[in-house]
Every structure is written in C-alpha cells, then in structure tokens.
Steps between C-alpha positions, in 0.01 A plus 500: 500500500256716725765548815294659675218294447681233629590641806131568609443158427744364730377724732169357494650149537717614737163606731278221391752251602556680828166526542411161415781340689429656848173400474536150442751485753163581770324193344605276781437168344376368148111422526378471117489126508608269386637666203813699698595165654492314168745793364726528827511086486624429094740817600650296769475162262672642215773621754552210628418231216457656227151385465157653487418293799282548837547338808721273295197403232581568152223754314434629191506904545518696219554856672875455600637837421415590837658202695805547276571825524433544914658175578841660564328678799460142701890517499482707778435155751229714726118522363394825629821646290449322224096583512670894505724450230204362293288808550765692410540341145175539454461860599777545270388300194121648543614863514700451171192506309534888467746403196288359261180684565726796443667389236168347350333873540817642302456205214158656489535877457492610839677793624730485790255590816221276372747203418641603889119514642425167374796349680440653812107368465645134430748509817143693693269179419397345817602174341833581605415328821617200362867581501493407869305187393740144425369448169522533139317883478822676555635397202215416284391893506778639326543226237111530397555876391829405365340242250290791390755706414667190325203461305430879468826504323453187305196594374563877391856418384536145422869336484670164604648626845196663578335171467807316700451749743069477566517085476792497805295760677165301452698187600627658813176629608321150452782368680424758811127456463309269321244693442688669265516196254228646349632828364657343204141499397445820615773589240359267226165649525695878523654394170159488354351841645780695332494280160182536461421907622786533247362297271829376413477086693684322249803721535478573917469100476873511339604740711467309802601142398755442720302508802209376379659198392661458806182531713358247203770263621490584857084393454614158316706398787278619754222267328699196498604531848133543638426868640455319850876419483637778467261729716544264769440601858274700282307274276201556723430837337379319230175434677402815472161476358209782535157581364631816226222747730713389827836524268396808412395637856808371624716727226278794577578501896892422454463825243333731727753396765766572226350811474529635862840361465656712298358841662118487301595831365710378247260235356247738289789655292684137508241351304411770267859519423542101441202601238678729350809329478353206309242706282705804426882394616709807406823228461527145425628471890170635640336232307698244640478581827147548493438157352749381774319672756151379411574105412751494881216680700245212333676251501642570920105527571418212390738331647358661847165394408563107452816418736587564905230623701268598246218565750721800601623823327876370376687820466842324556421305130459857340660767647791453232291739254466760713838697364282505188264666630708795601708495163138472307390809747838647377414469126170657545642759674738579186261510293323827706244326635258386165175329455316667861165380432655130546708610746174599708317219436785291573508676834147469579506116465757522723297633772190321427711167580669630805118531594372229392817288655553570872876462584373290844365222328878450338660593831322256704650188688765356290389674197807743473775254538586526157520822432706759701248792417189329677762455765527900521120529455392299808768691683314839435218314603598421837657879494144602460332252747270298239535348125183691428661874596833321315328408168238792502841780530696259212172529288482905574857537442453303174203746368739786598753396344292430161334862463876589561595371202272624301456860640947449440482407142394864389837619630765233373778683589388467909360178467754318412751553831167532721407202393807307500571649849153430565606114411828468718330616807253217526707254351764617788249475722338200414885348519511592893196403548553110404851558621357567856277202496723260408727597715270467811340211353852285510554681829198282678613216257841510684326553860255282436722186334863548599702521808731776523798269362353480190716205393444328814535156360824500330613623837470182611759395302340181286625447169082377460187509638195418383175717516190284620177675382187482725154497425358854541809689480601845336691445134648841515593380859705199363658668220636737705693317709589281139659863340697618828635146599706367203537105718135486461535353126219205568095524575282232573151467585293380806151387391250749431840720465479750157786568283737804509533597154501318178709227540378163587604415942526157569187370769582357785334212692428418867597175616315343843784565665514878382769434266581790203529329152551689184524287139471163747876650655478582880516856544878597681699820560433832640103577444319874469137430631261703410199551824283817372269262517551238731744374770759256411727341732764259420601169667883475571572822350661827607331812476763735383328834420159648433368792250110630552360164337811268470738289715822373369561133669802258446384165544704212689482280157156516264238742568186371708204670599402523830219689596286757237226753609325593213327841536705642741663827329847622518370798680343283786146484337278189511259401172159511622553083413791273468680222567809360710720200373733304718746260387687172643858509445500173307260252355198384691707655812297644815454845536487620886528895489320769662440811316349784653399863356394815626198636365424858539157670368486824344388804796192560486405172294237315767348140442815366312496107518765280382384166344753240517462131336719181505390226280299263665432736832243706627564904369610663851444905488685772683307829570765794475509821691541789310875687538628150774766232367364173582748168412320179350695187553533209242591175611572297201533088525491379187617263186602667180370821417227702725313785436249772655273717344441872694208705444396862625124586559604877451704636180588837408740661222886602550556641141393266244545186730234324698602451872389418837713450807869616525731175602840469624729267295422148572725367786601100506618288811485112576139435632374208725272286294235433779220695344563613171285746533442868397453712843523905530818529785242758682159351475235725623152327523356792314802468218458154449156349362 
C-alpha cells in the first residue's frame, strides 16, 4: 500500500472539495432547469413517501441514485440548508474521483507522479462545476471511471468477483444516469477489440461469461418490458434521429469542445497514445483500457449527437472521458514520447480546426448551457470586450500550444511535467472561469426572480397552494418559486399558459362569472399567481404577499377571477397591444366598476397614442406626453364578461420585450352606470381625438 501516495491523494480531495464546496455555496439559487428541481423534488418524495413522485404524480425515473443518496439532506426542515447540504454531497462525491483515475493509472503501469497528475487533472476539469449543480453529475463522474477500471481489470485479468464487481458498478451508474445504460455495450463491443487484436475471441468470450450473460439477460428483460418503460421520463431520447453528415458534425463540435476541455495540450499525445495502446499495448491492461477508452468516448458522442439539445455543443453528455484523456496522455508519456511524426500531425489538425471552428459561434446565446467550458469561454470574451478578440486569442493560444508540443516532444524528459503543468493551468482556469459565471448568472436569477425570503411562500404557513401559470410568463421564474417553497406541490394552467417541466399541469377554465376550474373541480385554497405577463386580480380574495411576478392570495371560498390585464409586465411595462378582461361575480350578474390606469410614456418618446376599443363602440385615443402620468378612467356597466383591447401607435424595445407605455396597476371601485363609457380623467382637447 503506497502510504504516501495516499496521503497526497487525500490532500487533493481534501482541496477539491474545499474548493468546490465554497464555491457552490456563492451560487445563490439553482437555475439549470428544470432538471435541479426534478432532482431536489423525488429527493423530497422519497423522504417523505417513499416514492419517485413530483408534486405528488407518480413517474418513471430511472436516475435515482441521486435522489436516494441526497434525500437525507431534506431532513434538515429549511430549503436553503438542505440546498447546502446537497452541494456539499456532491462536492464530496465529485472530488472522489481522484481514486479510481489513480488507481486506474497504477492498474496501468504508471508511476506514482503521473498516476498523482492525472488525479489532480480529473479534480482540475471545469466540469467540476456541477458539484454545486442538484443533479445526477456529482455522482455519475466518479462511477464512469470506476466502471473502467472494473472492466480494465476484468478484461486483463478475468475472474468471477471481478465480474460481480464491473456488473454492480455498471448497474449503479445506469441507475445514477441513464445514459450510462449503454456501457454494457461499450463493454460487449471492448470484449471484441481485445479478442480479436489477440486473436484469441473464443477464449476472451469464456473469460467474460458471467457478465456477458448477465447483460444478455439484462437485454431480454429490457425487450419485453419496452425500452420506453423503463427509460421513462426519458423515453423521448429515442427520437433522436439525424442525417449521419449532421450526426457526424454534431460529434465533431462536442469533440473539439472535449478537447479545450481537458487543457488542448494533452490531446495530441492522448490520442497517439490510445493508438499505441491498442496497436502495440505493452500489457493486456493497456489493451483493455484502450478498447474501453475508444468504444465509451464513441459511444458518449453519439449519444450527444442524437439526444438533448443537439443543436448545441453537449459537453455535460461527455465530459466523463476526459480522465482518459489525461491517463492516455500519461501512457504516452511512459513510453518517452514515440511515434512524433503522428504526434505533429495530430497537432496540426488540431490547430487547423480551432481555425476553422471559431469558439463564438459555440459561445453564442444559449449555446453554452451545456457545457461548463463554453461557459468559461464567453467569460474571456466579455474579459476581452468582443467574441471575435475571445475566439481569435482561444484560436492563437490553441496554435501555440500545438507547435509546443511538438517543438516538446524532442525533449521527453521536459515535456512531460511542462505539459501536464501546461494542462492544469487552463483546465484550473477554465474551472474559475465557468465557476464565476454561474455564479453571477444565479446571482441576477435570484435578483431578478426571488424576494429576499427566498421561501416566501411557506412563510405563509399553508400546508398547499397551488401555482396558477399565466400566459407569457418566465418557466425558470415558476420553478423557482416551485424548488424554494416545498407547499407549492400543485401547478395548473391559465389558457395560453406553457408547462413548467415535463410533467403534464392540469388546464384550467374561465367561467362567465370568472370562476377557476381545474379537471371540472372549482379551483379552492391558497393560490401562487403568476403576472410576468399580465395583471391578475382576484374577486373575494386576500392578497397576502407578492414576489417580482407573483402574488400569493387566499380566497374567501373558490377562486374567481376578477379583473386581468394582459400585457402589462411585472416590471410596470405595457405590450405595445393587449387586452383587459372584467368579470361579474356570478352568472349573467352586472358588472358596475370603474377601473382607471396611469399611463406614462417613455422621456423623450413624442407622438405616443393610445388606441382603446370596447366591442361595439367607437375606438377613443389618448395622445400622451412624453415623461407626464396621465390616469384613463374605465367605467364598466355590463352583463357577463367585458373586455377592451389597448393599442400604442409608438413601440420600442426593453430587452427582448416589446413595450409601449408604463401603467400603474389597474385600480377597481363601484362606478355609476350612467354612461358606460371610456373617458381620459384629464381630457385635453389636443389629447383626445
């Protein structure tokens, strides 16, 4: 047993989970959704139920390692602990990887410092961003290389437990990601590399009969079950279809994004070592790592290239290899740095792609969401005011980099810890990078979605509420009050209202009389209304509290609508056209109500007119003065439902959103029914046409 060994090890752990822990503990509130609520939520089910359930609805999930393991951190009864205990398990379980990549690079030959450097390059990965993340990557990574070293070690020295032990560890890591249900046939097809470079199939068949049956058995049952059953929530990756040029595209840009990954310097020697491995393997193990190595890194591509967000580069699907990479380095570098003509050309490929495949195009809008390194990449971007400075330095850095390698190779004995120091500073670096955006990017999540009581809604006290989902609202808005409130267990949808995540919301429907009916039940209990998009105000209902976009009302018996504003932001913001609704409070009741709102146009913003048209009336206009609040006065008389449309003659952009006027929340009193009529309270003859 190498003591000392050991003890670096656990001093790298020791660091990386430090490391990792503090800065998760910036990362003010989950934002990758809805995957971290979906995790946080069966957590909380299996606590409480024991069933993979959320918001009380049953699923089929296959990845439950995660929600198993962390649910003992929901003990704790408050959600920002629990979310900290969470992080913490999974800056624990991430950083543990350093044991089997070391202990992999041992199986394989290495000496002590390179088994040690390849360690401290899996723990430097900017991957490692997800052990601040609530989902399944924490513990995924180190099971991944740990199946290679099971099947390393079943392969070069085959035995029963050795089996045991690589079909429980392939279990477990299908069980933490299902992704990973495909590297039994990683294995199968490994199985075949080795029997037949050793020309020996028949017998390496034998050899391995115990898992192979099992995984023959495991396919049997699969197949009679349907694959859609058991992927569940996830049977939609079976879609995946692609034209094999696109497929192929696809696996070329999640490569090159592999590449910068893992440092870029490491990848040249990498792959001329994974070469040498499985054409000249100086042990049986080499051989079955390489085989290992080469059907995993396949076989995670492709799955890149037909499920997710295939449009984008999907480093969080294949990041998993990138330990190989370092060990492969590792074995090259053993070896005293053979075969340099491939090495160069190897490198010069290298740099022609960086070339020929600008980092901005990747890094643009939400094109880096999946993969932590674009994440660092558009960060040096802004550091250097423009993507095209950002991916022009990348690309220069890249060429650098190459002739390094190749100018290194003459001198093995320098190239090795140049390079390998070479690697851990940009994978270090690339790790603060995404580090820092994330962390600012949940910052304005939290400013921008959340009050400062972040569970604001189980302050209240209810046992339930319901969420009611507007049309035009934020998603990432509504699941984040869904993750930090644990009473919230229920959504339903408004018309025109979109889904939160992948679970089926009941609709609701509108009766005359503004009633709330979900599954032909009146809607009753505390309600969570969403308004990013439009005003809602309640009939007989208290308003208890309010966030940036929702109100939390308790109403006196079922839920009825009173008055809606659709178009009129959370922020205060008008659509440049939309509508009011006003509702009776019962069936074929009268409405008399006067509603007034003050309009405000932009400084600086002359000619604005606002259009306004009742059904069956003239349109009346209302000429506003740039910078001056002006009130417009509503008098409603009506029979069941009414409605105005609202138009702007002027429109300009506030972000992404198209807007006119700014408007004060709508304000409701009893009206006298004389007129009916629409009137501005201050009518200037030159306002009013």
């Amino acid at each position: 047993m190498d003591v000392a060994a050991f003890r670096i090890l656990g001093c790298l752990i020791g660091i990386s989970f430090a490391a990792r822990l503090a800065a998760g503990w910036f990362r003010a509130t989950p934002n990758y959704f809805p995957d971290e609520y979906l995790y946080a939520e069966l957590a909380r089910s299996l606590l409480e139920s024991g069933r993979p359930a959320v918001r009380g609805i049953d699923i089929g999930f296959p990845s439950l390692l995660q929600p198993i393991l962390t649910a003992p951190t929901w003990l704790a009864g408050d959600v920002l602990l629990s979310y900290r205990l969470t992080q913490a398990l999974g800056a624990l379980a991430m950083s543990l990887v350093a044991l089997p990549v070391f202990a992999l690079g041992r199986k394989l030959g290495l000496g002590r410092p390179l088994a040690l450097a390849a360690a401290a390059l899996s723990l430097a990965v900017p991957d490692l961003l997800f052990a601040s993340w609530v989902m399944a990557e924490p513990f995924a990574y180190p099971l991944f290389v740990g199946v290679v070293l099971a099947g390393t070690a079943a392969l070069s020295e085959p035995s029963r437990r050795r089996g045991f032990l690589l079909v429980a560890l392939l279990a477990l890591a299908a069980f933490a990601r299902a992704q990973f249900a495909i590297l039994p046939l990683c294995f199968v097809a490994s199985v075949f590399l080795v029997g037949l470079r050793e020309r020996r199939l028949r017998a390496v068949l034998r050899e391995q009969s115990l898992p192979l049956g099992v995984f023959a058995g495991a396919g049997v049952a699969v197949a009679l079950v349907g694959v859609g059953r058991v992927l569940g929530l996830y049977q939609s990756a079976l879609d995946g279809r692609a034209d094999p040029v696109e497929l192929l595209e696809r696996m070329g840009t999640n490569a090159l994004v592999l590449a910068y990954a893992s440092g870029w310097i490491l990848v040249p020697g990498a792959l001329v070592g994974l070469a040498l491995v499985l054409g000249r393997p100086r042990s049986r193990a080499e051989l079955a790592f390489g085989a290992l190595f080469l059907t995993t890194a396949v076989a995670l591509l492709l799955e890149a290239g037909l499920a997710g967000e295939v449009e984008n580069a999907q480093e969080r699907y294949v990041f998993y290899v990138l330990p190989l990479v370092a060990i492969a380095f590792c074995l090259y570098a053993s070896r005293g740095w053979p075969a340099r003509t491939p090495l160069a050309l190897v490198a010069l490929l290298l740099i022609v792609a960086s070339s020929q495949v600008p980092l901005a195009g990747l890094t643009a809008a939400e094109g880096k969401t999946q993969s932590p390194f674009l994440l660092a990449a558009f960060r040096f971007e802004e550091a250097l005011g423009s993507p095209g400075s950002g991916s022009l330095a990348v690309a220069m850095a890249a060429a650098v980099v190459g002739i390094a390698v190749i100018v290194l190779s003459a001198r093995p004995a320098l190239g090795t810890p140049v390079v390998l120091a070479a690697a851990l500073t940009v994978t270090t670096a690339a790790s603060v990078g995404a580090v820092a955006f994330d962390n600012r990017n949940s910052a304005s999540v939290r400013a921008a979605f959340l009050p400062a009581e972040r569970s604001w809604v189980d302050r209240a006290g209810f046992d339930r509420v319901t969420l009611v989902r507007a049309p035009d609202g934020i998603r990432t808005e509504a699941v984040e009050q869904l993750f930090w409130n644990r009473s919230v267990d229920r959504v339903v949808l408004l018309p025109g209202a979109e889904e939160v995540d992948h679970l089926r919301s009941p609709s609701l429907t509108v009766g005359d009389e503004g009633s709330l009916r979900s599954e032909s039940r009146p809607l009753a209990g505390p309600v969570l209304v969403e308004g990013y998009g439009g005003t809602v105000v309640l009939a007989n209902a208290e308003r208890l509290a309010s966030s940036q976009s929702y109100t939390l009302w308790r109403p006196r018996g079922r839920a009825q609508m009173s008055l809606y504003l659709a178009g009129r932001y959370s922020d205060g913001w008008l659509a440049g056209i939309g509508r009011m609704y006003l509702w009776p409070e019962r069936i074929g009741g009268p409405i008399a109500r006067r509603v007034s709102l003050t309009l405000t146009a932009p400084e600086g913003v002359e000619g604005m007119i606002m259009r306004f048209q009742e059904p069956g009336r003239r349109p009346r206009n209302l000429r506003l003065v740039p910078g001056r609040s002006q009130t417009v006065v509503f008098d409603v008389c009506s029979r069941g439902p009414w409605h105005m449309t609202y138009r702007s003659s002027v429109r300009g952009f506030v972000g992404t959103r198209v807007v006119s006027a700014r408007s004060t929340e709508p304000r409701i009193s009893l009206a006298s029914c004389a007129s009916g009529s629409l009137r501005p309270q201050v009518a200037l003859p030159e306002q009013a046409a």
